[in-house]
C-alpha positions as semicolon CSV with decimal commas, in nm:
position;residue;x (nm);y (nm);z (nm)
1;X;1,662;-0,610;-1,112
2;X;1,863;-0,394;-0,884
3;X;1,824;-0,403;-0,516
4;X;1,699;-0,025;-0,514
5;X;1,439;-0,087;-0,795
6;X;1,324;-0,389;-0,568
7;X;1,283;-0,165;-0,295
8;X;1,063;0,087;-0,498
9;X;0,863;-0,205;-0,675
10;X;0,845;-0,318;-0,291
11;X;0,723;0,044;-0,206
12;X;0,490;0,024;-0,445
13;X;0,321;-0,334;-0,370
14;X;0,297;-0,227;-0,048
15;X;0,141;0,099;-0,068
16;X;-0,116;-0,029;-0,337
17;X;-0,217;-0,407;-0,220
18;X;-0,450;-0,266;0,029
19;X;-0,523;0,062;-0,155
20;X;-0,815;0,011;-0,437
21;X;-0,606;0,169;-0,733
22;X;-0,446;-0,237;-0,775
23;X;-0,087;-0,349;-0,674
24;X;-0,055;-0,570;-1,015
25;X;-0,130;-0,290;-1,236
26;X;0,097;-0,050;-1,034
27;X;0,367;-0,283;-1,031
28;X;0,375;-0,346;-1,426
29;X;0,344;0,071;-1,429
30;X;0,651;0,065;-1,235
31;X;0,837;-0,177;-1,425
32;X;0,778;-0,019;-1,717
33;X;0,929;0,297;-1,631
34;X;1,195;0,133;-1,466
35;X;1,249;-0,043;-1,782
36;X;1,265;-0,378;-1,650
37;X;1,174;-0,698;-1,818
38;X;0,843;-0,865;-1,774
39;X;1,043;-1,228;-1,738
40;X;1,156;-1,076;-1,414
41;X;0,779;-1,044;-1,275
42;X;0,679;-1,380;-1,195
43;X;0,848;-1,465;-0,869
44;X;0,928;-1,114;-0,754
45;X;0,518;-1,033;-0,734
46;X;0,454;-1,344;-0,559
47;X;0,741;-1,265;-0,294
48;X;0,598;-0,901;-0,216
49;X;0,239;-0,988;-0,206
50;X;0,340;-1,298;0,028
51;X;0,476;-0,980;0,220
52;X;0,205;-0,775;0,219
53;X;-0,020;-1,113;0,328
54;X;0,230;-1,135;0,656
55;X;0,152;-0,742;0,667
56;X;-0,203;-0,862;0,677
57;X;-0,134;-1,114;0,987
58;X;0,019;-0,855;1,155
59;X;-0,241;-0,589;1,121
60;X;-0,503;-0,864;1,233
61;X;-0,316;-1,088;1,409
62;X;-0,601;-1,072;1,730
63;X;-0,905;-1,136;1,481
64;X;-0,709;-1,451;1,320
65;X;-0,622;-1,599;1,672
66;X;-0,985;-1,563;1,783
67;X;-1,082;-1,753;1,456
68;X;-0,819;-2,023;1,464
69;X;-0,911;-2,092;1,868
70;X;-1,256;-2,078;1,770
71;X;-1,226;-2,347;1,465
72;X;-0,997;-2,558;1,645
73;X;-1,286;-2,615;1,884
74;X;-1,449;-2,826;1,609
75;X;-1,770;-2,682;1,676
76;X;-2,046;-2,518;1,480
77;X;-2,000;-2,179;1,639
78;X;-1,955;-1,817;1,460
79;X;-1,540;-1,870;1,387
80;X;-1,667;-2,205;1,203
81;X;-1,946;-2,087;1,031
82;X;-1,682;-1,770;0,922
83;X;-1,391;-1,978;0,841
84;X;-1,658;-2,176;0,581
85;X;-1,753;-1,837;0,449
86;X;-1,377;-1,748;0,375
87;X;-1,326;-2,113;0,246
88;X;-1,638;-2,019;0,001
89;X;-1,501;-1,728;-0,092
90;X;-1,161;-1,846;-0,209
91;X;-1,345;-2,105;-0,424
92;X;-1,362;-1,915;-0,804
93;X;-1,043;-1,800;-0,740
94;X;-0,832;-2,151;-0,671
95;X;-1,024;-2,271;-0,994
96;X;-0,849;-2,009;-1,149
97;X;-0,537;-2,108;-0,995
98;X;-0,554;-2,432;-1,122
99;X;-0,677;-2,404;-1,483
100;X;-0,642;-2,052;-1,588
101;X;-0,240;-2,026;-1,419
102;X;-0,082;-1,977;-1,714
103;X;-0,311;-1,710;-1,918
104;X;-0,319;-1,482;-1,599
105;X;0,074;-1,503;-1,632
106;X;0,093;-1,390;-1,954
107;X;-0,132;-1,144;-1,918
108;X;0,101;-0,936;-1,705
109;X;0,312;-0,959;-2,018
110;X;0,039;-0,747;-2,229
111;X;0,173;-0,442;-2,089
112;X;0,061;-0,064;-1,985
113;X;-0,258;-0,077;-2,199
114;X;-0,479;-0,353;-2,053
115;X;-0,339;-0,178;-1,733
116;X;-0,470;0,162;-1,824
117;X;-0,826;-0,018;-1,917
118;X;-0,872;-0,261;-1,623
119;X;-0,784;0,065;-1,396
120;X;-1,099;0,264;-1,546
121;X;-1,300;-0,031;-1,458
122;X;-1,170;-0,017;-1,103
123;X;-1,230;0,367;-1,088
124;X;-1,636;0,243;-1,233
125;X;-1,671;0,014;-0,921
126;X;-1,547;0,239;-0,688
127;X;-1,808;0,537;-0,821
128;X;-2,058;0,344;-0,798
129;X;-2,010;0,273;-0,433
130;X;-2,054;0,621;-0,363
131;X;-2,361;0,712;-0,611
132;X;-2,522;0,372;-0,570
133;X;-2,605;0,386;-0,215
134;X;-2,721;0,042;-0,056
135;X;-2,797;0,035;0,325
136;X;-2,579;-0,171;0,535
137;X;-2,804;-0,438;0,637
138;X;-2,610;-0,723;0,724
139;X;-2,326;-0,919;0,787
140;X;-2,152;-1,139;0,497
141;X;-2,328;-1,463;0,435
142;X;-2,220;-1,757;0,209
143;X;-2,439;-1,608;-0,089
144;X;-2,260;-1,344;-0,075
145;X;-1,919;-1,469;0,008
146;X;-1,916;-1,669;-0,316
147;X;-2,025;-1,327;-0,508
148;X;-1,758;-1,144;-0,337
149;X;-1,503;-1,428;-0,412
150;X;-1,599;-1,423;-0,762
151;X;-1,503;-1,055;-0,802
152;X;-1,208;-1,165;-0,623
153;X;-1,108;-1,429;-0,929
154;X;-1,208;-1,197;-1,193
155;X;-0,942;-0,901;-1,018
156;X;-0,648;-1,145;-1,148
157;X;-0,702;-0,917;-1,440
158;X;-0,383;-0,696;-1,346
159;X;-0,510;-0,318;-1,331
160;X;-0,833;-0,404;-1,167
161;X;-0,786;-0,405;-0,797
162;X;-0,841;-0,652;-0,599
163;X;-0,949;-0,501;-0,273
164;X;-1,127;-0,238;-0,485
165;X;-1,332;-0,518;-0,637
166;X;-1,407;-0,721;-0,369
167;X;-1,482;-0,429;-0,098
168;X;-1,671;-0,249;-0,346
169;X;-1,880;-0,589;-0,446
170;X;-1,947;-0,608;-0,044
171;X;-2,070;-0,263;-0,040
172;X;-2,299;-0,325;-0,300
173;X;-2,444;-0,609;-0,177
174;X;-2,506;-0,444;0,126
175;X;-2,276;-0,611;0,373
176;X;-2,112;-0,382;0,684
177;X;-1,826;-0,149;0,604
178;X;-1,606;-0,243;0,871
179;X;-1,676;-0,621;0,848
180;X;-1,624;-0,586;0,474
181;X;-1,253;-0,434;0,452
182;X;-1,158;-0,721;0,705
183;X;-1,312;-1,013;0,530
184;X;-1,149;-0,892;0,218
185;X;-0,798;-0,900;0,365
186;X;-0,852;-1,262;0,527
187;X;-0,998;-1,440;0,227
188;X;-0,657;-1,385;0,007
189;X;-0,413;-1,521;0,318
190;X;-0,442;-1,874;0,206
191;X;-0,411;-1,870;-0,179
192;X;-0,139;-1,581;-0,186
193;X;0,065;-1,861;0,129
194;X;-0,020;-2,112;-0,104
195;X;0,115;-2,000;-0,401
196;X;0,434;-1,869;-0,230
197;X;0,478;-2,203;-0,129
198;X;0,452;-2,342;-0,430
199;X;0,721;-2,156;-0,634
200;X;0,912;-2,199;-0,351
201;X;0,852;-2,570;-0,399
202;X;0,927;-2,592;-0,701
203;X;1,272;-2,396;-0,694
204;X;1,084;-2,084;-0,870
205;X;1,304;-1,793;-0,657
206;X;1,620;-1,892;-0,769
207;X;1,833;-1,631;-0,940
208;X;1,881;-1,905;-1,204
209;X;1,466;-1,979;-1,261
210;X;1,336;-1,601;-1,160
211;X;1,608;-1,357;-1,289
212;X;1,575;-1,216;-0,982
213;X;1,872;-1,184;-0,755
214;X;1,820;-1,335;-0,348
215;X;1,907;-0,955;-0,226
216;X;1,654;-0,826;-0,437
217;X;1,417;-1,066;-0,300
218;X;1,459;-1,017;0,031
219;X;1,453;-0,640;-0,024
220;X;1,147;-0,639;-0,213
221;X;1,020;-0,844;0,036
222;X;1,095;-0,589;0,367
223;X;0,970;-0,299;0,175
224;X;0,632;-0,460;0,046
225;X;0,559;-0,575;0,440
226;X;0,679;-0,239;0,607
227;X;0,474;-0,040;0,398
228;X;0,177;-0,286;0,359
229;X;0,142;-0,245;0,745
230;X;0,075;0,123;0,669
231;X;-0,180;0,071;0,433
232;X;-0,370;-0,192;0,626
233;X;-0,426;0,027;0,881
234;X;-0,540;0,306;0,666
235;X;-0,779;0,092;0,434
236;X;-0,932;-0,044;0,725
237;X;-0,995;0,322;0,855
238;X;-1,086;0,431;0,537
239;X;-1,346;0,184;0,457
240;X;-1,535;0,283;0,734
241;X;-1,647;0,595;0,599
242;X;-1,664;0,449;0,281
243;X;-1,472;0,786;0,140
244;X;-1,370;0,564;-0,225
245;X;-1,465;0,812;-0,454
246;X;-1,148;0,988;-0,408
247;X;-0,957;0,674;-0,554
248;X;-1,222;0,623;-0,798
249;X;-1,091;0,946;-0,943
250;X;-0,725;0,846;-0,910
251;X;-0,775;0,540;-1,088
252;X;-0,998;0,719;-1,368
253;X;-0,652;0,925;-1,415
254;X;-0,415;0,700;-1,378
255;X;-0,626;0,480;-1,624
256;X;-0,622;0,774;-1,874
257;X;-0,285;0,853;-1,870
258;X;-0,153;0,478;-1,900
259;X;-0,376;0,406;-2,234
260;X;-0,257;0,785;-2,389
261;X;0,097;0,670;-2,337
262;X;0,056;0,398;-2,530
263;X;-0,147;0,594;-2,785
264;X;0,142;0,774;-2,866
C-alpha cells in the first residue's frame, strides 16, 4: 500500500465512520478498486478507525471531561449511572471480540458481495427510521443500551454501518435524537482504544506482520482523523433532524451496484 492510496483509504474511513453508509464496507469498496490485497486490511483499519475514535474525543472532548469528573467522584450521580449505560452497551460487542475475532476477520476477506448485501440492509434500517415514526420519549436507559449495543455487535458485519445501526436502533426505540448520535459515538471509544492497543501490543503494525508500510500508517492515520472531525460534526447535526432517508437511498445504490459488479 502506497502512501497516496493510504491517504484515500484514510479519506474514506473518515468520511464514512460517522456517516451511516459503513466505513468497513467502504473501505473493502475502496480496496478493491484500488486493487489492493485484503492481507493488507487488518492493521491499517484498526489504525484509521483508532483515528477517527481520537476524531471522536475531539469533537466531544467537553461531554467526556464532564463524564470522567463526574465518575471520578465515585458517586451514584447521572455521569455514573451514564458511564454504566455505555459499559452495558459495549457488552455484546467485547463478547464478540473475544470469541468471534477471527470469523469477523475473515469476513472482510469475502469481498464486494457480502458488502453490496449488508449495505441494503443498512439502507432497510435507515428507511424505516423515517416511515416508522416513534415519538421521542426518553432518554437511553440500560434496556435499551444493551439493545442498542447489540446492534452495535451485529454491525461487525462489514457493509452494515455501524452508526447507521446503532442510531437507527435508538430511534426506534424511541430514545432522543440528539442524545442518540452522541451516545453512539462514546460507546465505541473504548473497544476501538482497546483493540488498537492490542495489535500494537502484540507487534501487529509492523511492516513485517501488517504489510503495511509506517508512512502509510501514519498517513492513513492523519487523513482518517482530519476528515472524521468533519463528519462528526455533521452527523451530530444531521441526526437532529433525523434527515436519514437520504443515505438510506445512497446505501440502497451503492448496495445495488456492488452485488451487479460481482454479477458480472
Amino acid at each position: 500500500m502506497s502512501i497516496i492510496e493510504a491517504l484515500i483509504l484514510g479519506l474514506i474511513q473518515g468520511l464514512t465512520e460517522f456517516l451511516p453508509v459503513s466505513s468497513s464496507g467502504h473501505l473493502i469498496i475502496g480496496k478493491e478498486l484500488l486493487g489492493i490485497e485484503a492481507s493488507e486490511s487488518v492493521a491499517f483499519e484498526v489504525v484509521v478507525h483508532a483515528a477517527t475514535v481520537c476524531s471522536t474525543i475531539t469533537v466531544l472532548w467537553l461531554e467526556i471531561w464532564q463524564l470522567l469528573r463526574g465518575v471520578l467522584k465515585f458517586k451514584w450521580n447521572e455521569e455514573m449511572q451514564y458511564a454504566c449505560k455505555i459499559a452495558i452497551s459495549m457488552i455484546p460487542v467485547m463478547l464478540v471480540g473475544l470469541f468471534l475475532k477471527d470469523w469477523v476477520e475473515a469476513l472482510f476477506g469475502e469481498g464486494v458481495l457480502l458488502v453490496g448485501i449488508m449495505l441494503l440492509i443498512t439502507a432497510l434500517l435507515l428507511a424505516l427510521t423515517h416511515f416508522v415514526r416513534f415519538a421521542e420519549r426518553h432518554s437511553i436507559g440500560y434496556g435499551s443500551a444493551l439493545v442498542v449495543g447489540l446492534a452495535q455487535a451485529v454491525a461487525v458485519l462489514p457493509g452494515l454501518s455501524r452508526s447507521g445501526s446503532t442510531i437507527a436502533t435508538g430511534l426506534l426505540l424511541g430514545i432522543k435524537r440528539e442524545e442518540m448520535a452522541k451516545f453512539s459515538f462514546l460507546m465505541v471509544l473504548i473497544p476501538i482504544l482497546g483493540e488498537a492497543f492490542l495489535e500494537l501490543v502484540g507487534g501487529d503494525f509492523s511492516a513485517s506482520t501488517s504489510g503495511v508500510s509506517s508512512g502509510a500508517l501514519l498517513a492513513g492515520f492523519a487523513s482518517a482523523y482530519v476528515f472524521g472531525l468533519l463528519a462528526c460534526k455533521f452527523m451530530i447535526e444531521l441526526v437532529k433532524r433525523a434527515k436519514l432517508i437520504w443515505f438510506a437511498a445512497y446505501c440502497a445504490v451503492v448496495g445495488v451496484v456492488a452485488i451487479a459488479s460481482q454479477m458480472m
